[in-house]
C-alpha positions in Angstrom: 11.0 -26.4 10.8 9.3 -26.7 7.3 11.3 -24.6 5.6 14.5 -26.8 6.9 12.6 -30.2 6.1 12.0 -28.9 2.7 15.8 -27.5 2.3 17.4 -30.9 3.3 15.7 -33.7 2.5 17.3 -36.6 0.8 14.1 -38.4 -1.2 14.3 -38.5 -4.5 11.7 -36.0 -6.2 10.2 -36.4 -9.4 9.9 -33.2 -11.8 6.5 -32.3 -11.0 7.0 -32.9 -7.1 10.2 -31.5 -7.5 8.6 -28.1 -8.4 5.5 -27.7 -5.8 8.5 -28.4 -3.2 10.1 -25.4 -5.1 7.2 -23.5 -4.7 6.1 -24.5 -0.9 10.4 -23.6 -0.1 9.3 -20.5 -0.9 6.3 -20.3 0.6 7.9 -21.1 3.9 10.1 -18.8 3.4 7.8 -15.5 3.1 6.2 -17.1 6.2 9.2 -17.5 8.0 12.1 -14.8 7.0 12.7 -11.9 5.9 13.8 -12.4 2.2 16.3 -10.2 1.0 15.9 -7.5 -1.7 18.3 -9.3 -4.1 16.8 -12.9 -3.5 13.2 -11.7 -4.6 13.5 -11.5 -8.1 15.3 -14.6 -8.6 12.2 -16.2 -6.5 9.9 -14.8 -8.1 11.3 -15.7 -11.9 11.2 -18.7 -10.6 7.4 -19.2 -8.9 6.4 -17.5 -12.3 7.7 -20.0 -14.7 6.7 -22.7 -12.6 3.3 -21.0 -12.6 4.0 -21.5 -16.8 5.4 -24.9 -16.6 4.1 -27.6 -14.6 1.9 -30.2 -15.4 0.2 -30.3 -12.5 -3.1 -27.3 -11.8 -2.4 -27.1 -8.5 0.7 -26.3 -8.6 0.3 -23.9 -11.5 -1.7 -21.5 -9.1 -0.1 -22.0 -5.8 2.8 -20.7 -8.1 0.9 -18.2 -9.2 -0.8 -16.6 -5.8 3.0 -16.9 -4.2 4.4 -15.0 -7.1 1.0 -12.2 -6.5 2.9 -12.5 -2.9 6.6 -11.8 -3.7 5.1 -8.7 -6.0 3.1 -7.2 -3.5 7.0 -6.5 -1.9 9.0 -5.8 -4.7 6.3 -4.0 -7.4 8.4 -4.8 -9.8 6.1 -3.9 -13.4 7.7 -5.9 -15.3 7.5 -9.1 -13.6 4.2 -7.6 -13.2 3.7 -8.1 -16.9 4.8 -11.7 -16.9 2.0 -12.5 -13.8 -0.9 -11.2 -16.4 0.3 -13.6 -19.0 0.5 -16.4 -16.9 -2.5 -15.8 -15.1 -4.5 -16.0 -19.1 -2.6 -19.0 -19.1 -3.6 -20.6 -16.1 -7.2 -19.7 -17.0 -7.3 -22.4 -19.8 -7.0 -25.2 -16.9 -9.5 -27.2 -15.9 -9.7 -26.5 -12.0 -12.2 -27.1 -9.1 -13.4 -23.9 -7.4 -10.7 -24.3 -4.6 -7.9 -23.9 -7.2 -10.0 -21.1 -9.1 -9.7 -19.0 -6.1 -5.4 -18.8 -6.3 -6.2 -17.2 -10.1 -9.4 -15.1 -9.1 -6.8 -13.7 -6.6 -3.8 -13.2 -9.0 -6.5 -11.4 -11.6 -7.8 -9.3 -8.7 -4.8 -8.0 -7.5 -3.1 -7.3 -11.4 -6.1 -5.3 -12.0 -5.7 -3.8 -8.7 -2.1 -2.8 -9.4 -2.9 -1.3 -12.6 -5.5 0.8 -10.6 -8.5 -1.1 -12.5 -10.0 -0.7 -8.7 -13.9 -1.7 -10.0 -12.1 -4.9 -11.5 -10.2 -5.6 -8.9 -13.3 -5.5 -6.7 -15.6 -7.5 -8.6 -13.0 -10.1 -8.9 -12.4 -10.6 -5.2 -16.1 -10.6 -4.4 -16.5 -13.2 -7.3 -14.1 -15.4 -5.2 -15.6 -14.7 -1.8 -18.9 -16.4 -3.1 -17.2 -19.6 -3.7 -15.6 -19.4 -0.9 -18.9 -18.9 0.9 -20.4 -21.6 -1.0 -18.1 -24.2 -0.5 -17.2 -23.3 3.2 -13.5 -22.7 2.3 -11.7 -21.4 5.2 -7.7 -21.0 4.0 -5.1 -18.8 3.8 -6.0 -18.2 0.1 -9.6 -16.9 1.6 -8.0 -14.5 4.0 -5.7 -12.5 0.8 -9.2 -12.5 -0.8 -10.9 -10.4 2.5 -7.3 -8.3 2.7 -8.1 -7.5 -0.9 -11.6 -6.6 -0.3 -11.3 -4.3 2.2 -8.0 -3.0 0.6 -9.7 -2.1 -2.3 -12.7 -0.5 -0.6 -10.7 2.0 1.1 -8.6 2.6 -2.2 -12.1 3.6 -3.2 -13.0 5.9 -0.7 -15.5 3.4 0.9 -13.8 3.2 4.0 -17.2 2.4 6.3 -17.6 -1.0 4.0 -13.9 -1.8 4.2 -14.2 -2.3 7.8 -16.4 -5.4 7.8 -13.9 -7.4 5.2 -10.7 -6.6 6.9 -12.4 -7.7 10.2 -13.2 -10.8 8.8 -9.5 -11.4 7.5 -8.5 -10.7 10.9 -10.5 -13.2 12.4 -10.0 -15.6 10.2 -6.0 -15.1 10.3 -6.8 -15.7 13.9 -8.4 -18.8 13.6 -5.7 -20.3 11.5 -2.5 -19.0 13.5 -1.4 -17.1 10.5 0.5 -14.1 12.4 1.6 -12.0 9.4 -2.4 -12.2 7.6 -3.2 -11.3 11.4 -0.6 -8.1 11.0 -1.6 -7.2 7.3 -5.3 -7.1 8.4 -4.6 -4.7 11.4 -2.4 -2.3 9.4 -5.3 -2.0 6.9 -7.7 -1.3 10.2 -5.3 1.1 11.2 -5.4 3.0 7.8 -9.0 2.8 7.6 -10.0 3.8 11.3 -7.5 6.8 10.3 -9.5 8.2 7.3 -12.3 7.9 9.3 -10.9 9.9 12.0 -10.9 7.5 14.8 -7.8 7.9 16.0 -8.2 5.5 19.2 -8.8 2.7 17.1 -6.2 3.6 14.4 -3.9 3.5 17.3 -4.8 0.2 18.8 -5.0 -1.7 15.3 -1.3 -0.2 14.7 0.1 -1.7 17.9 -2.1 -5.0 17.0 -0.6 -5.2 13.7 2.8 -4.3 15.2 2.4 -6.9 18.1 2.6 -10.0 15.1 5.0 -8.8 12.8 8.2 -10.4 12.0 11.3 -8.6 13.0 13.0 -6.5 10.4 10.2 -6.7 8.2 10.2 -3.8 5.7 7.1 -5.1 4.0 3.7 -2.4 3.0 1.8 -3.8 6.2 4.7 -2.9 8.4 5.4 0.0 7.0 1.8 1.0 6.7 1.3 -0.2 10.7 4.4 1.7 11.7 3.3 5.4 10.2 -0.6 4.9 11.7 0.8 4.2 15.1 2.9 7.7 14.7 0.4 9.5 13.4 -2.4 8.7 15.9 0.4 9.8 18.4 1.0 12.6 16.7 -2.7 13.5 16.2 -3.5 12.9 20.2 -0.3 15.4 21.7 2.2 12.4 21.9 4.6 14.1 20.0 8.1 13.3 21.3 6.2 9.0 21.0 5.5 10.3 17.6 8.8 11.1 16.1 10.5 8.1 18.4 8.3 5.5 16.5 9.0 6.7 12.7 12.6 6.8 14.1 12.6 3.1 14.6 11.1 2.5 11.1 13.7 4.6 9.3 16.4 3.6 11.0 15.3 -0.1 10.0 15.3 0.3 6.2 18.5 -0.6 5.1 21.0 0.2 2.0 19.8 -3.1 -0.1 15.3 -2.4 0.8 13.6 -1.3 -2.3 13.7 1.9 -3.6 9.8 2.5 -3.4 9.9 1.0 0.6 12.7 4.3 1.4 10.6 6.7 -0.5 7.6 5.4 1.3 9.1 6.1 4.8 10.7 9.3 3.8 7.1 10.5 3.3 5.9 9.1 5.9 8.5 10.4 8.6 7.6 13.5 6.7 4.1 13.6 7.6 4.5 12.4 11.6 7.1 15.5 12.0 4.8 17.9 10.1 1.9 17.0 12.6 4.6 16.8 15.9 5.3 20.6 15.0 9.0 19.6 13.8 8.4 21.6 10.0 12.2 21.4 8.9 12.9 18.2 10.3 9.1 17.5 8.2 10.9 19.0 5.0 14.0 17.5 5.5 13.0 14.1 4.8 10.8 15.0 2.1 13.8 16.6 0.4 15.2 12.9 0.9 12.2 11.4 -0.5 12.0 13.5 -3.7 15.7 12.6 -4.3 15.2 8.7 -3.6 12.4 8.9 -6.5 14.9 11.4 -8.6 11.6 13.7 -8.3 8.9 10.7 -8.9 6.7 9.0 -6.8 7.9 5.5 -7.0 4.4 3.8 -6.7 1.0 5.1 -7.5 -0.1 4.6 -3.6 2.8 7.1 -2.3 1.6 10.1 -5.2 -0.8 12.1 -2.8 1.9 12.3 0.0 4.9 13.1 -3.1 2.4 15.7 -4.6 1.7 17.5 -1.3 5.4 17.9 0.0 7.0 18.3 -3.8 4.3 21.3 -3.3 5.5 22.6 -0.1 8.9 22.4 -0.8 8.5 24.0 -3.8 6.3 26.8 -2.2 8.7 27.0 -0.2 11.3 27.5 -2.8 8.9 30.2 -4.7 8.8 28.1 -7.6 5.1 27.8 -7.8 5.0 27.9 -11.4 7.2 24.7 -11.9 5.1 22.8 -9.0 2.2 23.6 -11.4 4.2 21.8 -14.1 5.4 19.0 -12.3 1.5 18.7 -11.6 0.3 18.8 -14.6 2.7 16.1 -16.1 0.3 13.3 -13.9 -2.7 14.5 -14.8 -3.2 11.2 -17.4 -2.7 9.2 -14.2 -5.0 10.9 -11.9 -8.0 8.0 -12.7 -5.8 5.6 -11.7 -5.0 7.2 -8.1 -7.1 6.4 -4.9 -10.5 8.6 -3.7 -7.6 10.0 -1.2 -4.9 11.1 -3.6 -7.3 12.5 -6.3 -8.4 15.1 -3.4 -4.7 15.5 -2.5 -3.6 16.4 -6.4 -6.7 19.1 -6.4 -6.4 20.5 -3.5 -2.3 20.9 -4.2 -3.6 22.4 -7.5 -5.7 24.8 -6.4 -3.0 26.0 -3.4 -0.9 26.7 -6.2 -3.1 28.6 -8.4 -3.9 30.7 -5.4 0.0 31.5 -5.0 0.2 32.9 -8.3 -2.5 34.9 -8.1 -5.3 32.6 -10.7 -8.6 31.9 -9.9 -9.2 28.7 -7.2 -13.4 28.8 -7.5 -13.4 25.6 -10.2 -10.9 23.8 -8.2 -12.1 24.6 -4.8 -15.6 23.4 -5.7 -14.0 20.4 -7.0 -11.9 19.5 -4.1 -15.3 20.4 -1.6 -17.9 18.0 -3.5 -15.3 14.9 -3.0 -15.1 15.8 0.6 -18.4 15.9 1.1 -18.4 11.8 -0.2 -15.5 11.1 2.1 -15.4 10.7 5.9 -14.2 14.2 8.4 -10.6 12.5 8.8 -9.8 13.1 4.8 -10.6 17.1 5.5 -9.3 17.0 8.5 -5.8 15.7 7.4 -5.8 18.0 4.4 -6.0 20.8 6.9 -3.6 19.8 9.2 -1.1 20.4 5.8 -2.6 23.3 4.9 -4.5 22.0 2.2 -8.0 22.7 2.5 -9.4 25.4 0.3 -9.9 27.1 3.8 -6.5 27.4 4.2 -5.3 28.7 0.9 -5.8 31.9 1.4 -2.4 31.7 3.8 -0.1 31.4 0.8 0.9 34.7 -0.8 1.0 35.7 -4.6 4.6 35.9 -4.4 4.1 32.1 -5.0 6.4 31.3 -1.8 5.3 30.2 1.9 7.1 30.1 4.9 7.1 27.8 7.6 4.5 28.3 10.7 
């Protein structure tokens, strides 16, 4: 009903009203429907140089956190770019601690997207004592708890993410806010996942699931979607396994974003692996390799592109070109997640071990992180045939077949 109020009333605006009803139209309209893939970088050129433009502070950062928001979906670096210049602009306002909060956010989750994870994190906890302080209890406080514990986990502390993303959830609770209700249950479902609790990881899934918006194709849906398959998978549900990635891919359409289809590819890659289905597992990897013409489209999907670009090549016997292909992100490994940086070692050593090299340096490598990180990190690496345990499976020919 907002969102039509906004879109058809007759009152005369003035230029600076005129643009925070720009801004709340599109607010309403993330809240409300799904926005498609073409609308969402006219919206967000347009949040951003409102974000540059208006006289008024407050709108300058609700601008600004609703652009963060339109990002988060389309990761689009360049745009990206233009949010970090606007946020240094925004930071020569005078503003109260409320409106500080929609710029603490924006710098938390640039630094977050350029894998400044420390950053990120001190940021967000810099805005959660405000918040604290001044007994703030918003929307704005709930991306702030989401970011937390998102950033936690991407740091491989996935026992202190917990309390955060509870918090987030509540608090979404509280306030009625369905989709901050579904984001924080997808992150619980990751979370409870590397942690190897796969009871939980399923019920947080279904929670998240249970308050999303139809057709959404956005991370937390996505992200909700593969936990619920893979704790089926995991638990002998196989046949609920497969049936539930189904739905996902058969949802992403012709006009989603390139990094969303890769990121289900990979995912429907994983939930068939684990359901015993191995061609039907490499099939859509082969899909998800060609979507990303033989990239990872986003720095959060290169542990899953790395392991199956290494199977399938394995599988090819091209060892040697896996190796490579490897090598050539090694200047981006510091940037990864606790999770991938295992991934891209243990996929190193595998290799080296199919072309007959020695594994010691990397196996001790890939053990020491494992001992930092909780069982369900080893245990998934396993179930791929990734732990050093298991590299003694692949032959010197530098080719593997399937099991």
């Amino acid at each position: 009903e907002s969102l039509v109020l906004l879109r058809t009333s007759n009152e005369s605006w003035e230029p600076e009203e005129e643009y925070l009803r720009e801004v709340l139209g599109v607010v309403s309209k993330r809240w409300c429907v799904r926005i498609p893939v073409d609308e969402l970088g006219i919206l967000t050129d347009r949040v951003l140089e409102i974000s540059g433009i208006a006289s008024n502070p407050e709108t300058r950062v609700v601008a600004l956190a609703t652009a963060v928001r339109l990002l988060s979906l389309s990761q689009d670096r360049t745009r990206i770019s233009l949010l970090i210049a606007r946020i240094q602009s925004c930071n020569d306002l005078e503003l109260d601690p409320y409106q500080r909060l929609h710029v603490i956010l924006a710098e938390a989750w640039s630094s977050a997207s350029g894998r400044g994870l420390q950053s990120a994190l001190d940021y967000l906890q810099k805005g959660l004592g405000i918040a604290r302080r001044n007994g703030y209890m918003s929307t704005i406080v709930i991306r702030l708890y989401l970011g937390e514990g998102n950033v936690l986990a991407l740091l491989g502390r996935y026992g202190e993410a917990l309390a955060p993303l509870m918090m987030a959830a509540e608090l979404s609770t509280k306030l009625d806010n369905s989709e901050f209700v579904a984001e924080a249950f997808s992150l619980l479902a990751m979370v409870n996942a590397r942690i190897g609790e796969h009871t939980a990881q399923m019920d947080c899934a279904r929670k998240a699931l249970s308050h999303q918006q139809e057709q959404s194709w956005g991370p937390s849906t996505i992200g909700a979607t593969y936990e619920l398959a893979m704790a089926l998978a995991c638990t002998g549900r196989e046949g609920e396994a497969t049936a539930t990635i189904d739905m996902l891919t058969a949802a992403m359409h012709e006009n989603s974003p390139a990094w969303g289809k890769q990121a289900v590819m990979l995912n429907a890659a994983d939930v068939y692996w684990v359901a015993g289905k191995n061609k039907s597992a490499l099939r859509h990897a082969g899909l998800a390799l060609r979507i990303g013409g033989g990239l990872a489209l986003h720095e959060s999907l290169q542990g899953q592109f790395t392991r199956w670009s290494t199977m399938l090549e394995l599988c090819s016997g091209k060892a040697q070109r896996a190796l490579q292909r490897l090598s050539a992100t090694q200047s981006e490994f510091h940037r990864l997640d606790a999770k991938d940086q295992v991934e891209l070692l243990a996929a190193r050593g595998l290799l080296l071990g199919a072309i007959g090299e020695d594994t010691g340096e990397v196996r001790d490598a890939v053990l020491k992180r494992l001992e930092s990180l909780p069982d369900g990190i080893a245990r998934g690496l396993t179930r791929f045939g990734f732990h050093p345990s298991t590299w003694s499976k692949v032959g010197r020919s530098g080719r593997t077949t399937l099991p």
